[in-house]
C-alpha positions in Angstrom: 39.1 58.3 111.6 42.2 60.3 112.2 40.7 63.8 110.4 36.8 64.6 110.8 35.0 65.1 107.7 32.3 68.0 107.8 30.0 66.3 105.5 29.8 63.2 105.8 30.2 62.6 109.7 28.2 63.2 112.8 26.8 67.1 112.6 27.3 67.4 116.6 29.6 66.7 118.7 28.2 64.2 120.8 27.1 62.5 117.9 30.6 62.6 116.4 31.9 61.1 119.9 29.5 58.3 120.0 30.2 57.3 116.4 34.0 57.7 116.8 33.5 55.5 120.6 31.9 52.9 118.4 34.6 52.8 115.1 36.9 52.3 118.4 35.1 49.3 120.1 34.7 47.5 116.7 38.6 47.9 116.1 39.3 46.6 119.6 36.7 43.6 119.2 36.6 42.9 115.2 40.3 41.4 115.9 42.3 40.4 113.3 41.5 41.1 109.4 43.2 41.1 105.9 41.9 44.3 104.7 43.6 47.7 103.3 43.1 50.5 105.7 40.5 51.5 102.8 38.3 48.2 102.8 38.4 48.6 106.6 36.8 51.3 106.9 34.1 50.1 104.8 34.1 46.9 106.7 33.9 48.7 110.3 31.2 50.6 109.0 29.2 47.9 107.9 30.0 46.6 111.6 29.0 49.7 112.9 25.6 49.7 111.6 24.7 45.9 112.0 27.0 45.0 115.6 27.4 41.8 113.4 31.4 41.1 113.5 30.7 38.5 111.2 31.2 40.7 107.9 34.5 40.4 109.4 35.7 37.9 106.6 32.0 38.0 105.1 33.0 41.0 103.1 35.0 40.7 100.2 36.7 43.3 97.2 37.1 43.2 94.1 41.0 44.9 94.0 39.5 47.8 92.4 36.4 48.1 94.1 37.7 51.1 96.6 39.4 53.5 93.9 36.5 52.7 91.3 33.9 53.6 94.0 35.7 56.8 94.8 36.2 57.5 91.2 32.1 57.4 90.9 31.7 59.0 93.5 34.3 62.0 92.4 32.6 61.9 89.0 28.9 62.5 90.7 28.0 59.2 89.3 24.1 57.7 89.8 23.6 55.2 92.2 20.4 52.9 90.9 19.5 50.9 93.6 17.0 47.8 93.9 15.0 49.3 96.4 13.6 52.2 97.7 14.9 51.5 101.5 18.3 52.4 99.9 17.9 55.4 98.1 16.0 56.7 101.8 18.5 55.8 103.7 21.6 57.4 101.9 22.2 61.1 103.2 20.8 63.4 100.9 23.6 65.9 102.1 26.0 63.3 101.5 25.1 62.6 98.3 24.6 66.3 97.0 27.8 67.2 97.7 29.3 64.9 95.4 26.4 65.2 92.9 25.2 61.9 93.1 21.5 61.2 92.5 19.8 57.7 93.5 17.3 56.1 91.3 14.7 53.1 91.6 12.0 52.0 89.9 11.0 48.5 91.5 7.1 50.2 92.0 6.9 51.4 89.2 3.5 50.5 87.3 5.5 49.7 84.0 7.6 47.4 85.9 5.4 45.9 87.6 3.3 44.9 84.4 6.3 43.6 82.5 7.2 41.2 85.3 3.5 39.8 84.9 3.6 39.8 81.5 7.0 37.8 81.5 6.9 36.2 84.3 10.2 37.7 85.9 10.6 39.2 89.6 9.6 43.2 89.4 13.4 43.7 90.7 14.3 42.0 87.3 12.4 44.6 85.2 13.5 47.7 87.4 17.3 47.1 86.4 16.0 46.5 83.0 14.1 50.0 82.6 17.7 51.4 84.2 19.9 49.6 81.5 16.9 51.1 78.7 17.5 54.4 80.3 20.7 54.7 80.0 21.2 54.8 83.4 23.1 52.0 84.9 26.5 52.7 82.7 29.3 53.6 85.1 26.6 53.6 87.4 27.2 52.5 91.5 24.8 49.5 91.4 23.3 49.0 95.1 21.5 45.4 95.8 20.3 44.9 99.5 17.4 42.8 98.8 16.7 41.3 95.6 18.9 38.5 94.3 17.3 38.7 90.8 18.1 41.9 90.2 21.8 41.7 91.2 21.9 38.3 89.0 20.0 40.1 86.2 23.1 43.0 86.3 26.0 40.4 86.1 24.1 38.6 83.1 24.0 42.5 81.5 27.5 42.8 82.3 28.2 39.2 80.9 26.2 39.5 77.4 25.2 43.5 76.9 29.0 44.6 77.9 27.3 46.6 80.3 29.8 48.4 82.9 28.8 49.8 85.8 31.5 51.9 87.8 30.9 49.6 91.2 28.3 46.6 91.8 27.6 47.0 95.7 26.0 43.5 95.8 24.4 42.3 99.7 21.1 41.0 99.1 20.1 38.8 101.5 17.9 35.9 102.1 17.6 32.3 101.0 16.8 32.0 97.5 19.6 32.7 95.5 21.1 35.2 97.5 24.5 33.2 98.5 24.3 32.0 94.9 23.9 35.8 93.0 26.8 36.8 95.5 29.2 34.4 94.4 28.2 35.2 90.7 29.3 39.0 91.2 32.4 37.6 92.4 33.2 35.6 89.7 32.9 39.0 87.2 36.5 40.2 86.2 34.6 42.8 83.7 33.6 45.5 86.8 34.5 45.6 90.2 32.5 44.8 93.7 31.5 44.8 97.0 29.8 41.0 98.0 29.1 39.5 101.3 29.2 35.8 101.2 26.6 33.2 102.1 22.9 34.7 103.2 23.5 37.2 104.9 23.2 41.2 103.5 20.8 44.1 103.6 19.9 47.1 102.7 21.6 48.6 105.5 24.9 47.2 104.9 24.6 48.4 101.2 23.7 51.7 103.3 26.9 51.6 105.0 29.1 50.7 102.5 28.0 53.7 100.5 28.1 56.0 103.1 32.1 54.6 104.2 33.0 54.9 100.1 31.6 58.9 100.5 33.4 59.5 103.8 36.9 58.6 102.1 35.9 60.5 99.0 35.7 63.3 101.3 39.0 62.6 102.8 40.4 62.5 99.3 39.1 65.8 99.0 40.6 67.6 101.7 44.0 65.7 100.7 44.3 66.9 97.5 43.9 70.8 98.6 
Protein backbone atom coordinates (compact mmCIF):
# COMPACT_ATOMS: atom_id res chain seq x y z
CA UNK A 1 0.00 0.00 0.00
CA UNK A 2 1.32 3.35 -1.16
CA UNK A 3 -0.67 5.46 1.83
CA UNK A 4 -1.13 3.74 5.39
CA UNK A 5 -4.63 3.62 6.63
CA UNK A 6 -5.05 4.31 10.46
CA UNK A 7 -7.83 1.92 10.85
CA UNK A 8 -7.67 -0.69 9.10
CA UNK A 9 -3.85 -1.51 9.15
CA UNK A 10 -1.29 -2.74 11.59
CA UNK A 11 -1.68 -0.43 14.99
CA UNK A 12 2.35 -0.58 15.49
CA UNK A 13 4.93 0.01 13.64
CA UNK A 14 6.56 -3.16 13.60
CA UNK A 15 3.44 -4.70 12.88
CA UNK A 16 2.84 -2.32 9.96
CA UNK A 17 6.49 -3.35 8.61
CA UNK A 18 5.91 -6.95 8.80
CA UNK A 19 2.55 -6.82 7.03
CA UNK A 20 3.86 -4.30 4.41
CA UNK A 21 7.45 -6.95 4.06
CA UNK A 22 4.88 -9.55 3.38
CA UNK A 23 2.27 -7.59 0.65
CA UNK A 24 5.96 -7.11 -0.89
CA UNK A 25 7.17 -10.85 -0.95
CA UNK A 26 3.73 -11.91 -2.36
CA UNK A 27 4.02 -9.29 -5.25
CA UNK A 28 7.59 -10.47 -5.97
CA UNK A 29 6.57 -14.30 -5.85
CA UNK A 30 2.61 -14.23 -6.84
CA UNK A 31 4.10 -13.41 -10.57
CA UNK A 32 1.99 -12.61 -13.14
CA UNK A 33 -1.93 -11.90 -12.78
CA UNK A 34 -4.96 -10.34 -14.67
CA UNK A 35 -6.35 -8.40 -11.92
CA UNK A 36 -7.20 -4.49 -11.42
CA UNK A 37 -4.99 -2.87 -8.95
CA UNK A 38 -8.37 -3.17 -6.81
CA UNK A 39 -8.93 -7.11 -7.07
CA UNK A 40 -5.25 -7.30 -6.24
CA UNK A 41 -5.24 -6.19 -3.32
CA UNK A 42 -7.92 -8.40 -2.37
CA UNK A 43 -6.16 -11.18 -3.93
CA UNK A 44 -2.69 -10.50 -2.11
CA UNK A 45 -4.48 -10.39 0.94
CA UNK A 46 -6.08 -13.55 0.65
CA UNK A 47 -2.35 -14.64 -0.15
CA UNK A 48 -1.26 -12.90 2.74
CA UNK A 49 -3.32 -14.76 5.12
CA UNK A 50 -3.15 -18.33 3.64
CA UNK A 51 0.80 -18.32 1.88
CA UNK A 52 -1.27 -20.29 -0.74
CA UNK A 53 -0.30 -18.50 -4.20
CA UNK A 54 -2.75 -20.58 -5.67
CA UNK A 55 -5.82 -18.01 -5.27
CA UNK A 56 -3.55 -16.51 -7.75
CA UNK A 57 -6.07 -17.43 -10.66
CA UNK A 58 -8.38 -19.22 -8.05
CA UNK A 59 -10.02 -16.00 -7.36
CA UNK A 60 -12.37 -14.62 -9.54
CA UNK A 61 -14.91 -11.00 -9.78
CA UNK A 62 -17.82 -10.39 -10.71
CA UNK A 63 -16.99 -6.70 -12.71
CA UNK A 64 -18.76 -5.06 -10.07
CA UNK A 65 -17.81 -6.90 -7.19
CA UNK A 66 -15.04 -4.11 -5.94
CA UNK A 67 -17.25 -0.86 -6.27
CA UNK A 68 -20.43 -2.74 -4.95
CA UNK A 69 -18.41 -4.00 -1.91
CA UNK A 70 -17.11 -0.55 -1.20
CA UNK A 71 -20.52 0.85 -1.81
CA UNK A 72 -21.78 -1.52 1.25
CA UNK A 73 -19.33 -0.92 3.03
CA UNK A 74 -19.67 3.09 2.62
CA UNK A 75 -23.42 2.59 3.34
CA UNK A 76 -22.62 0.65 6.79
CA UNK A 77 -24.20 -2.33 5.28
CA UNK A 78 -24.69 -5.82 7.47
CA UNK A 79 -22.51 -8.55 6.70
CA UNK A 80 -24.61 -11.97 7.59
CA UNK A 81 -22.16 -14.53 7.55
CA UNK A 82 -22.58 -18.52 7.63
CA UNK A 83 -20.52 -18.93 10.54
CA UNK A 84 -19.51 -17.65 13.62
CA UNK A 85 -15.53 -18.06 12.80
CA UNK A 86 -16.34 -15.05 10.43
CA UNK A 87 -18.04 -12.65 12.25
CA UNK A 88 -14.92 -13.35 15.18
CA UNK A 89 -12.48 -12.87 13.01
CA UNK A 90 -13.52 -9.47 11.35
CA UNK A 91 -12.01 -6.36 13.29
CA UNK A 92 -14.53 -5.04 15.39
CA UNK A 93 -12.62 -1.54 14.95
CA UNK A 94 -12.72 -2.15 11.46
CA UNK A 95 -16.08 -2.72 11.08
CA UNK A 96 -17.40 0.15 13.51
CA UNK A 97 -15.91 2.63 11.75
CA UNK A 98 -17.89 2.05 8.74
CA UNK A 99 -21.00 0.93 10.72
CA UNK A 100 -21.11 -2.40 9.78
CA UNK A 101 -22.60 -5.01 12.06
CA UNK A 102 -22.13 -8.98 11.42
CA UNK A 103 -24.85 -11.33 12.00
CA UNK A 104 -25.18 -15.31 12.26
CA UNK A 105 -27.54 -17.57 13.37
CA UNK A 106 -26.24 -21.14 12.32
CA UNK A 107 -26.66 -22.14 16.50
CA UNK A 108 -29.41 -20.89 16.89
CA UNK A 109 -32.03 -23.27 18.58
CA UNK A 110 -34.83 -22.26 16.00
CA UNK A 111 -32.56 -23.18 13.32
CA UNK A 112 -31.42 -25.86 14.41
CA UNK A 113 -35.06 -27.39 14.86
CA UNK A 114 -36.18 -26.43 11.44
CA UNK A 115 -33.34 -28.13 9.73
CA UNK A 116 -34.58 -31.41 11.68
CA UNK A 117 -37.84 -30.82 11.01
CA UNK A 118 -37.14 -30.36 7.17
CA UNK A 119 -34.46 -32.19 6.76
CA UNK A 120 -32.16 -29.30 5.42
CA UNK A 121 -28.37 -28.46 6.64
CA UNK A 122 -28.72 -25.88 9.83
CA UNK A 123 -26.63 -23.43 7.42
CA UNK A 124 -29.74 -23.66 5.10
CA UNK A 125 -32.13 -22.39 7.80
CA UNK A 126 -29.65 -19.68 9.16
CA UNK A 127 -29.75 -17.73 5.74
CA UNK A 128 -33.40 -18.40 5.76
CA UNK A 129 -34.21 -16.75 9.28
CA UNK A 130 -31.75 -13.78 7.60
CA UNK A 131 -33.88 -13.47 4.36
CA UNK A 132 -37.30 -13.57 7.15
CA UNK A 133 -35.50 -10.92 8.97
CA UNK A 134 -35.10 -8.71 6.52
CA UNK A 135 -31.63 -8.89 6.87
CA UNK A 136 -29.79 -10.20 3.89
CA UNK A 137 -31.14 -7.30 1.32
CA UNK A 138 -28.10 -5.31 0.09
CA UNK A 139 -26.50 -7.31 2.65
CA UNK A 140 -22.39 -8.42 2.16
CA UNK A 141 -23.14 -12.25 2.21
CA UNK A 142 -19.89 -14.09 3.66
CA UNK A 143 -19.72 -18.11 3.06
CA UNK A 144 -16.37 -19.78 4.24
CA UNK A 145 -17.83 -23.03 5.19
CA UNK A 146 -21.11 -24.17 4.18
CA UNK A 147 -21.94 -24.85 0.53
CA UNK A 148 -25.64 -25.13 1.34
CA UNK A 149 -26.00 -22.04 2.55
CA UNK A 150 -24.24 -20.19 -0.25
CA UNK A 151 -26.39 -22.44 -2.75
CA UNK A 152 -29.50 -21.68 -0.70
CA UNK A 153 -28.60 -17.56 -1.32
CA UNK A 154 -28.16 -17.90 -5.20
CA UNK A 155 -31.61 -19.94 -5.26
CA UNK A 156 -33.14 -16.73 -3.14
CA UNK A 157 -31.55 -14.51 -5.50
CA UNK A 158 -32.81 -16.77 -8.52
CA UNK A 159 -36.65 -17.17 -7.35
CA UNK A 160 -37.22 -14.49 -4.28
CA UNK A 161 -35.39 -11.52 -6.36
CA UNK A 162 -33.44 -11.30 -3.42
CA UNK A 163 -30.29 -8.82 -3.82
CA UNK A 164 -27.62 -8.78 -1.67
CA UNK A 165 -25.09 -5.80 -2.12
CA UNK A 166 -21.92 -8.52 -2.55
CA UNK A 167 -21.98 -12.48 -2.20
CA UNK A 168 -18.37 -13.23 -0.77
CA UNK A 169 -18.73 -16.96 -1.59
CA UNK A 170 -15.35 -19.45 -0.43
CA UNK A 171 -16.66 -22.30 1.25
CA UNK A 172 -14.62 -25.05 1.06
CA UNK A 173 -14.66 -28.75 1.06
CA UNK A 174 -15.83 -31.62 -1.03
CA UNK A 175 -19.41 -31.75 -1.16
CA UNK A 176 -20.71 -29.27 -3.24
CA UNK A 177 -18.37 -26.66 -2.62
CA UNK A 178 -16.62 -26.44 -6.22
CA UNK A 179 -20.24 -26.92 -7.41
CA UNK A 180 -22.06 -23.90 -5.19
CA UNK A 181 -18.99 -21.72 -6.38
CA UNK A 182 -19.55 -22.06 -9.93
CA UNK A 183 -23.32 -21.39 -9.26
CA UNK A 184 -22.51 -17.86 -7.74
CA UNK A 185 -20.64 -17.32 -10.76
CA UNK A 186 -23.14 -18.05 -13.08
CA UNK A 187 -25.61 -15.10 -11.17
CA UNK A 188 -25.63 -11.86 -13.42
CA UNK A 189 -28.48 -10.55 -10.84
CA UNK A 190 -25.67 -9.53 -7.84
CA UNK A 191 -22.11 -9.46 -7.87
CA UNK A 192 -19.26 -11.75 -6.23
CA UNK A 193 -16.26 -12.90 -4.84
CA UNK A 194 -15.80 -17.09 -5.70
CA UNK A 195 -12.74 -19.15 -5.48
CA UNK A 196 -12.84 -22.04 -7.80
CA UNK A 197 -12.65 -25.78 -7.22
CA UNK A 198 -12.41 -26.93 -3.35
CA UNK A 199 -10.54 -24.83 -1.97
CA UNK A 200 -11.95 -21.62 0.50
CA UNK A 201 -12.32 -20.78 4.07
CA UNK A 202 -13.31 -18.80 6.47
CA UNK A 203 -10.17 -17.08 6.56
CA UNK A 204 -10.07 -16.12 3.00
CA UNK A 205 -13.65 -14.70 3.37
CA UNK A 206 -11.80 -13.02 6.41
CA UNK A 207 -9.38 -11.44 4.21
CA UNK A 208 -11.34 -10.46 1.53
CA UNK A 209 -13.49 -8.44 3.81
CA UNK A 210 -10.83 -6.98 5.58
CA UNK A 211 -8.90 -5.88 1.82
CA UNK A 212 -12.66 -4.43 0.64
CA UNK A 213 -12.55 -2.17 4.25
CA UNK A 214 -8.90 -1.16 3.71
CA UNK A 215 -9.73 0.44 0.16
CA UNK A 216 -12.92 1.83 1.65
CA UNK A 217 -10.70 3.61 3.88
CA UNK A 218 -8.46 4.70 1.12
CA UNK A 219 -11.54 6.06 -0.64
CA UNK A 220 -12.13 7.90 2.34
CA UNK A 221 -9.06 9.86 2.74
CA UNK A 222 -9.35 10.45 -1.23
CA UNK A 223 -12.36 12.12 -1.29
CA UNK A 224 -11.26 14.78 1.62
Amino acid sequence: MQTRNSVTEQLTRAGQKIEHDSFAIVDKEAGTHDYNDAEWQIVRRMIHATADFEFNGLTQFHPDAVAAGLSAIKNGANIIADVEMICVGLSKPRLSHFGVKTYHFIADEDVIAAARAENTTRAVQAMRKAQSKGLLENSIVAVGNAPTALLEVNRMVRQQQLKPALIVGMPVGFVSAAESKADSAQLNEVPWIVTDGRKGGSTLVVAAIHALLALAEQAQKHAR
